[in-house]
Structure formats: structure tokens, C-alpha cells
N, C-alpha and C positions, 0 to 999 in steps of 0.2 A: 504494500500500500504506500502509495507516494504520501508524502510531508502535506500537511495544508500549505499550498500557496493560494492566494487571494491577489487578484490584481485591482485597484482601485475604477472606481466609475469615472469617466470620463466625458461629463453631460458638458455642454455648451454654455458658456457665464450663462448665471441666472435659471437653468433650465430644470424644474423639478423630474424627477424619476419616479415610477412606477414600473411595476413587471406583472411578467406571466410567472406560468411558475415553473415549475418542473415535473416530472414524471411522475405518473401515479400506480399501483402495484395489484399482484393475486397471487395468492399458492397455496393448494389441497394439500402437499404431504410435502413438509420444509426439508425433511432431512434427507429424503431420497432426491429430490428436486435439485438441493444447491451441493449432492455428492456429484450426479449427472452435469450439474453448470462449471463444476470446479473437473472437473473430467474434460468437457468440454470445453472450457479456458485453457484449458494445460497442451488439449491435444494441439488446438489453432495454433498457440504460442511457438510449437514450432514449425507448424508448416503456415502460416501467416504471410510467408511471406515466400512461398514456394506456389510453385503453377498449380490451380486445381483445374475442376472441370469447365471451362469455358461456359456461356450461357449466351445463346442467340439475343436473349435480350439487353447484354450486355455490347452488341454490336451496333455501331453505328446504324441510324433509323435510313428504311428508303425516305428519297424524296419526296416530301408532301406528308407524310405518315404523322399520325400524332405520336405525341411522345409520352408515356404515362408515370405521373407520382401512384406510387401504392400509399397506400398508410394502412401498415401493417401494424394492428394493434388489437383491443376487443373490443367489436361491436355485442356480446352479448355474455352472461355471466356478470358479477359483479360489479365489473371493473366496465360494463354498456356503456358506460356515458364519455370514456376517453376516447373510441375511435372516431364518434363524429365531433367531440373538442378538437381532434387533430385535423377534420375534414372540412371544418368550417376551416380553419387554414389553409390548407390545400385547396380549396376551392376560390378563398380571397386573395389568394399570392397568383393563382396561373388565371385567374381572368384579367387582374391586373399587366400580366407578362403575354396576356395574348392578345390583348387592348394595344399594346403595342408593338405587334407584328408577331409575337413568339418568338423561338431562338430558330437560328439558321434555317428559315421558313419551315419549322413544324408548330403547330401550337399543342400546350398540355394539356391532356387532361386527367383526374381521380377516380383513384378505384380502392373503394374496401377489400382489406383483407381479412376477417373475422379470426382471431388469435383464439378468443372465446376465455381469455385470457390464461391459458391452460400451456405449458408447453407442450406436453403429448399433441395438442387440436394445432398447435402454432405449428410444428414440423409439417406436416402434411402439408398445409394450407399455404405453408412458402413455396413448396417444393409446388404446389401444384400452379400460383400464383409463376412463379418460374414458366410453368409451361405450357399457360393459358396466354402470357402477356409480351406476345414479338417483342413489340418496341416499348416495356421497359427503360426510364432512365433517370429513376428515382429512386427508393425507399423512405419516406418517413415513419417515423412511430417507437416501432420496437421499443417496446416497457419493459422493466426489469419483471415483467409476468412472463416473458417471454425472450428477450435478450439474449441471456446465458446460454439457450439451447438453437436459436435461429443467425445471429451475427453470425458463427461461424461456416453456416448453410452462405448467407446471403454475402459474406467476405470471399467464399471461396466462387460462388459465381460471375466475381468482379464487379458485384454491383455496387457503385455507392450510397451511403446511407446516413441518416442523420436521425438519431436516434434519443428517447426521452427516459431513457434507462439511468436511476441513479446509483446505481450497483459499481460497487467498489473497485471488483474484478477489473472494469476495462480503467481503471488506472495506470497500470502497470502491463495491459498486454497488448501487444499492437497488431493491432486491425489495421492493413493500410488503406482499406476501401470505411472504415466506421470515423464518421466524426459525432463530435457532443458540444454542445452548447449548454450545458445543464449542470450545476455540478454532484458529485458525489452524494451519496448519503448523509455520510458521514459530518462535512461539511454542515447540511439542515438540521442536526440534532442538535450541534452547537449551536447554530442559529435558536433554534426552538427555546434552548436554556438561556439563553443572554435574552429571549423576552422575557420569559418568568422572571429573568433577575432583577430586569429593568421595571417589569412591574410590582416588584419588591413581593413575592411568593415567596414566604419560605419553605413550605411543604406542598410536595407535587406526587399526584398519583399520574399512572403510565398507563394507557390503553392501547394498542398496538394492535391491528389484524393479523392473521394468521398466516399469511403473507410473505413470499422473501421478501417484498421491497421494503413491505412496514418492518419488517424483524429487522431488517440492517440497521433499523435505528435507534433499539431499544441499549443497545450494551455503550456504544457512544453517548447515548441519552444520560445514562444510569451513572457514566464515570463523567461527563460534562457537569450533571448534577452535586455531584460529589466534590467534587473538585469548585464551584459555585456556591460549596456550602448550604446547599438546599438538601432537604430533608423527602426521602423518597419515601412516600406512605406504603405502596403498592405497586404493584405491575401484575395485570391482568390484561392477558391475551386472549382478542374476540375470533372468534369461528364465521368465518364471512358467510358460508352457510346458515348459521343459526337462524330463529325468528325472532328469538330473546334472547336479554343478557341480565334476566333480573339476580346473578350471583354474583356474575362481575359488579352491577353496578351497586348491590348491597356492599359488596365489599370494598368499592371508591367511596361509598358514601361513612363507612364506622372507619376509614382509614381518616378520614377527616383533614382532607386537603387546599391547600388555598386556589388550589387549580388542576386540572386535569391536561396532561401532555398527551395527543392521540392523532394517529390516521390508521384509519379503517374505515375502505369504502365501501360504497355500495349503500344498502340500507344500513347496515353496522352500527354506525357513529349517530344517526340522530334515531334510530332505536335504542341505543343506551344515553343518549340527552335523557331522552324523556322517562325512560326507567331512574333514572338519577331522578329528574324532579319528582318523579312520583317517590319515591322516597325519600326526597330528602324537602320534604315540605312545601312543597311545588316549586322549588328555586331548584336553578340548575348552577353545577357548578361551574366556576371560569376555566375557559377551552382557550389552549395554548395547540394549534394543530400545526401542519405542516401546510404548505401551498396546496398538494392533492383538493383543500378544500377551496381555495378558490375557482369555484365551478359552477355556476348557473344551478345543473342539478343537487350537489352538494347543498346550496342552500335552501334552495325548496322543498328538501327535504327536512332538513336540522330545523328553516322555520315552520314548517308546519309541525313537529313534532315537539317543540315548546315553546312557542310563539315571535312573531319573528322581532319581536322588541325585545323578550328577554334573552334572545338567540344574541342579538347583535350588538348588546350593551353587553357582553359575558364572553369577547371571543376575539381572538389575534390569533393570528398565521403570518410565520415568512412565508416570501416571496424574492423572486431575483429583482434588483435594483434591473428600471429599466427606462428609457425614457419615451416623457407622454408629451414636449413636447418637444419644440425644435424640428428641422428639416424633414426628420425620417419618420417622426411620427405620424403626420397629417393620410401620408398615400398610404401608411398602413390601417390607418383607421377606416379611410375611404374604401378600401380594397376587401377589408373584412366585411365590415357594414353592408358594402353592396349584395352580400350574400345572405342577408337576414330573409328568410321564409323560404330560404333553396337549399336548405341543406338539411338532408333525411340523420332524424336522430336528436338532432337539438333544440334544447326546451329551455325553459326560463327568461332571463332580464338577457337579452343576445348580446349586449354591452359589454356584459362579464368575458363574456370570449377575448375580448381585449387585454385581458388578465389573466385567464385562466390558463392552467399547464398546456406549454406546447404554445400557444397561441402568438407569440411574438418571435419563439425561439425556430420555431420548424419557419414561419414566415421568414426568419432570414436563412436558415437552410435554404430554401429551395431557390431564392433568391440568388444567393451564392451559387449555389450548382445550375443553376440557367445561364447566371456573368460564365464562368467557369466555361461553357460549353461553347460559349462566343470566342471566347480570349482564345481557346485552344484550338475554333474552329472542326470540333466532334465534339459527338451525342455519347460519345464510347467512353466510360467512367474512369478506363483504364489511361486513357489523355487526359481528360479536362477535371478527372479529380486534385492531380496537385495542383491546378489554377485555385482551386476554391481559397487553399491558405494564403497563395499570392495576393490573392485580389481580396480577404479575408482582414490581412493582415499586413498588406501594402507593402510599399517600398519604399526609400527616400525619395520624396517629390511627386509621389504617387498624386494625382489629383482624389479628393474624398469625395464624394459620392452616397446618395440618402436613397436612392427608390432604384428598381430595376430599369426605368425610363432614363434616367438621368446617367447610369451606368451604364446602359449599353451605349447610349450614345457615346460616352467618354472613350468606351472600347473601339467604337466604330470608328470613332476619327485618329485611334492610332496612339490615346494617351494612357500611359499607365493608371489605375485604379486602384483606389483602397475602399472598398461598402461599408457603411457604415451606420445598419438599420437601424430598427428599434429597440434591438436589443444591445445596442449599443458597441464599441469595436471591440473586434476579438483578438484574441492573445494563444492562439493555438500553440500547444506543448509539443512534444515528440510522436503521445500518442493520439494525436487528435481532438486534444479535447480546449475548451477553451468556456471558464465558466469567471463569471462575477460576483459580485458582493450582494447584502441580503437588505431588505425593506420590511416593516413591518406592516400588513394590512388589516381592514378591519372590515364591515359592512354597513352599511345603511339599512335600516329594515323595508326598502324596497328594492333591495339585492343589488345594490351600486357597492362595490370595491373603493373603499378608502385607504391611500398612504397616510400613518399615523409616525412614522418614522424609521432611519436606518437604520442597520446595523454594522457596526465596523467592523475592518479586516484585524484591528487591535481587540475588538473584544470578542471575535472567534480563536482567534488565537490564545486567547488568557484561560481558553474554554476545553482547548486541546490538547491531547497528548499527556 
């Protein structure tokens, strides 16, 4: 596991920041799951960087041919509500890049992949997505439900990918075709504790789903806390299956906490809100969660299940530092918005999308990987993926650049380029990955996303190790 590095925001004088968040998670049976993912990491690691089976759809597209983003993630199981958060993106980013011509005359288009959030269901459905989809020349999604058992499928077919996995593993193992925008787990646990601290908790219980992605964060959590001097009443882990959690939440509630740390999605988390207020005298307790809950559904759910006033006056989440406004923002906003009532799957306050996991991060993925395909002049991942960190991460004198419009044009007349979306610029590593600083947000009880404040690169650190 690499060191926490954190590289500072870099917003325009004056420029307030906002984010999306980061990836959201599933898993039926943790121990045989993450022996198969760490099997599976080890095997890539060393042939990662060796020839595997070529893939047609890794091949330069014919002429005129559309070109297709997947977004491989779950449309159904627990974790339903991330593929079309990821599609509402995919669908605001390539109307925006087909508005203005597409890349080397193909325009994009989206296609669900259903993961079902299962790896056993995610293998298949790549491999078949593989061999349904000629011209392939994208992948977004991949969640750490699914990550650890598919990257090494979709690495070896040379496709590249940009992915909302915050699983620790691809720290340290290099995928040449996997980039990230998102950071670690590990990373948001600290996050998670430096709120509680900030808002002066000193005893915190732990709700975690049954989950790899939620479990990666519970022993980070447990030693962040420790280490913060906060007093850990509990940790009770939810069954994303279940229908109730009336033993967990009896036992958050006599552990008698000044706040509750949790993500567990699905129905999970605002089934046990409301078990809490039911026992605990119709008050819920204060929710410190992770970003997974800034999501349209997430909140329609937690307010209807104890009211969306007391939901929203009782409840902080990190999120990635991201900016709302300045150049990059506006065409992102425009871009998503335009796709409000066209995209199968998504429910609530549509706004939220502008914040929720994935929604700003995959928009500058696919962004990049369309410049990329200019700059290199091929659709073939195996060419225009090392453009992505070029143009990612620029050059001295690079001209900077906020929208795909504004970038292709830069390319077309011949000048070097730095993008530099709404996610603000990246800092890609060795192995691909390129993640930022943390924000604190809140909600309004008619499901608007508030920044209430940041979190610094010095108080994750004080948090660590």
C-alpha cells in the first residue's frame, strides 16, 4: 500500500469547490471474494504488462462507426442506483463531444453493463460485453463490487478504463490500460474521522455493509479513530440483504454515541436510521457517512425513513474537493442537465448528479480519453491511452483548456494541451491514479448538496499511519 500522498486543490482566485464523490461498493461472501481479488491482483501484476488476448474492440473503429462508452457497473442488486449515476454521465459528457463533431468523425454512444454488483455476474457480462461490442472504446464504472475480478479481464483486452473502485489493491499494481480519479479507501476513512473530530464527537459507533468496499474502511476507521482520540462504542456490520437491522441498531443505540460512522447501500442505511429513531426516542443519531451517500437515491431514501428535516440537520459526508465554478464548470453543468428525463434509472432532485459518485470524475475521464484519441489521431486505447496523462497533466507551456470544445480545438490547430475539468487538474502517479483533497457536505431537506467545509491534506495526515 502506497504512503498517503495528497496533492493540494488548485481552484482559480476566488473560486469555491464542490465534488462528486467516489465509488460506491457490494459483497455476498468477503473472505472468499477478496482471497479471489488478491489472486487476481497478484496474477495481473505480473503479466500486466505482457501481451494478452487482443480484443476487436480494442481496434481502431471503421469509418463513420460509433464508438461506445460501457459503464460497467450495477444496474440491479443493491448497489441499482450506481450504474445509471455513472450513465447520467456518460450520456452528459458524449452529447456534449458529439455536439461538436465527435472524435475523428465517429460520434459516442452508452451502453449498460449490469455487474449486478456480484463479481461471479461481472465476469461473464465483461466477457460477453467484449463480444457483443465491435467498436468499443471506452470502459467506465468498475466499482470495487466488481474491480478486483474484471480490471484484469478488461487490462488484458487492451481496453482502457476509468474506473470508481476505491480499493487499495490498485495502489501499488499497475494496470497500464486502468486509470483513477478517485482516491483510495483508505484515504475517506481519515476523511470520515477528521469530520467527527471537527465536529467535536467524542464517541462514535461504526456501521459498515457487508461489502468489500464498505469493509476496507472499517480497520482504517477504527485506528484513525484511535489515534483522534475518539472513543469507539461499536462496530456492527449490516447484511445488505437483510430487511432489518433492529440488533444492530439496538446495539448503536445502548452503545450511546455522539455519532454514527457508516456506508451501507442500498436500502441498508436508512433502514437502520429509522430502527435507530425508533428506539432511540424518535431522534436519530448524527451520521458521519462517506460520499457513496451523496446520491439523489440515497437521500430519498434516509428522508423518507426519518424525515427529511431530521435527516438533514443530523448528517455530513466527505466528498472530493471539486470545483462549481470557474471555466470548467459551467459546460459541465450544461452537459449533465441537458440529460435530465433521458436517462433510464435515475430518480430524485437530478441536480444531485452534479455531486454524486462518478459524476464529475468519469465526466473528465471520458473527456480525456476522447482529447487522447485526437492528439494520437486513433480510436485504439493501445495509442491514445498515454495521451490521456499528456494532455491530463500537460506540459510546460501547454495551453489549459476547461471543456472538450475548447480542447479539441487547441489540438486541432496544432497547440499542446493541459484539460483541466471539473474535477479539477490531475496529478497522475506511476500507477494511474490521480486523486484530490476532501470537502465536507451536507443537504438541504429538498435534496440540494451543501459544501459546509474542507478538509486538509495536514489533517489526513495527522489521521494516518
Amino acid at each position: 500500500m502506497k504512503s498517503l500522498t495528497l496533492r493540494p486543490a488548485a481552484p482559480a482566485a476566488g473560486d469555491p469547490r464542490r465534488s462528486p464523490g467516489r465509488p460506491i461498493r457490494r459483497q455476498a461472501r468477503f473472505v472468499a471474494v477478496a482471497a479471489a481479488a488478491a489472486f487476481a491482483l497478484a496474477l495481473a501484476a505480473c503479466s500486466s504488462s505482457s501481451s494478452s488476448t487482443p480484443s476487436a474492440a480494442a481496434s481502431s473503429a471503421a469509418a463513420g462507426a460509433k464508438l461506445t462508452v460501457a459503464d460497467v457497473a450495477p444496474f440491479s442488486g443493491p448497489d441499482a442506483a450506481l450504474g445509471p449515476t455513472y450513465l447520467a454521465t456518460c450520456y452528459g459528457a458524449t452529447s456534449a463531444i458529439n455536439a461538436d463533431g465527435g472524435v475523428l468523425g465517429h460520434k459516442l454512444t452508452c451502453k449498460s453493463v449490469d455487474t449486478r454488483g456480484e463479481p461471479a455476474d461481472a465476469v461473464p457480462a465483461v466477457n460477453q460485453m467484449f463480444a457483443s461490442t465491435p467498436n468499443l472504446g471506452l470502459v467506465i464504472g468498475c466499482t470495487s463490487d466488481e474491480a478486483a475480478s474484471v480490471v484484469p479481464i478488461i487490462n488484458g483486452r487492451k481496453m482502457a478504463m476509468f474506473c470508481m473502485t476505491g480499493q487499495s489493491e490498485f495502489d501499488h499494481v499497475h494496470f497500464p490500460y486502468f486509470y483513477r480519479l478517485v482516491p483510495p479507501d483508505l484515504e475517506e476513512a481519515y476523511a470520515m474521522v477528521a469530520i467527527a473530530q471537527k465536529l467535536g464527537y467524542k464517541k462514535v459507533a461504526l456501521a459498515f455493509g457487508n461489502d468489500i468496499g464498505s469493509q476496507t474502511f472499517v480497520q482504517p476507521a477504527i485506528a484513525a479513530l484511535k489515534k483522534a482520540g475518539i472513543t469507539l462504542t461499536t462496530s456492527q456490520t449490516l447484511d445488505l440483504k437483510a430487511s432489518t437491522f433492529n440488533t444492530e441498531a439496538a446495539a448503536i443505540v445502548n452503545s450511546h454515541p455522539d455519532a454514527v460512522m457508516t456506508e451501507a447501500l442500498g436500502t441498508a442505511d436508512p433502514t437502520l436510521f429509522g430502527e435507530i429513531k425508533t428506539l432511540n426516542h424518535g431522534k436519530i443519531i448524527p451520521i458521519v457517512a462517506t460520499s457513496a451517500a451523496i446520491s439523489p437515491p440515497f437521500f430519498k431514501a434516509a428522508a423518507a425513513a426519518v424525515g427529511a428535516s431530521q435527516f438533514t440537520s443530523n448528517f455530513h459526508a466527505d466528498n472530493l474537493v471539486t470545483e462549481t465554478s470557474g471555466p470548467a464548470y459551467p459546460p459541465f453543468k450544461a452537459a449533465l442537465l441537458s440529460q435530465q428525463g433521458h436517462v433510464p434509472g435515475t430518480v430524485g432532485n437530478f441536480t444531485t448528479y452534479l455531486s454524486a459518485p462518478g459524476g464529475v470524475h468519469l465526466y473528465d475521464g471520458i473527456n480525456l480519453a476522447a482529447l487522447a484519441m485526437i492528439m494520437s489521431k486513433s480510436t485504439n486505447p493501445s495509442k491514445y491511452g498515454p495521451d490521456i496523462i499528456k494532455i491530463g497533466d500537460g506540459a510546460p507551456g501547454a495551453t489549459v483548456c476547461y471543456s472538450f470544445a475548447q480542447c479539441a480545438a487547441a489540438l486541432k490547430a496544432g497547440k499542446s494541451i493541459r484539460y483541466e475539468g471539473p474535477g479539477g487538474p490531475t496529478n497522475f502517479d506511476s500507477f494511474h491514479d490521480s486523486t484530490g483533497i476532501f470537502q465536507t457536505d451536507t443537504y438541504s431537506p429538498n435534496g440540494t448538496v451543501n459544501v459546509v467545509g474542507n478538509i486538509t491534506a495536514a489533517q489526513l495526515r495527522a489521521l494516518s499511519g
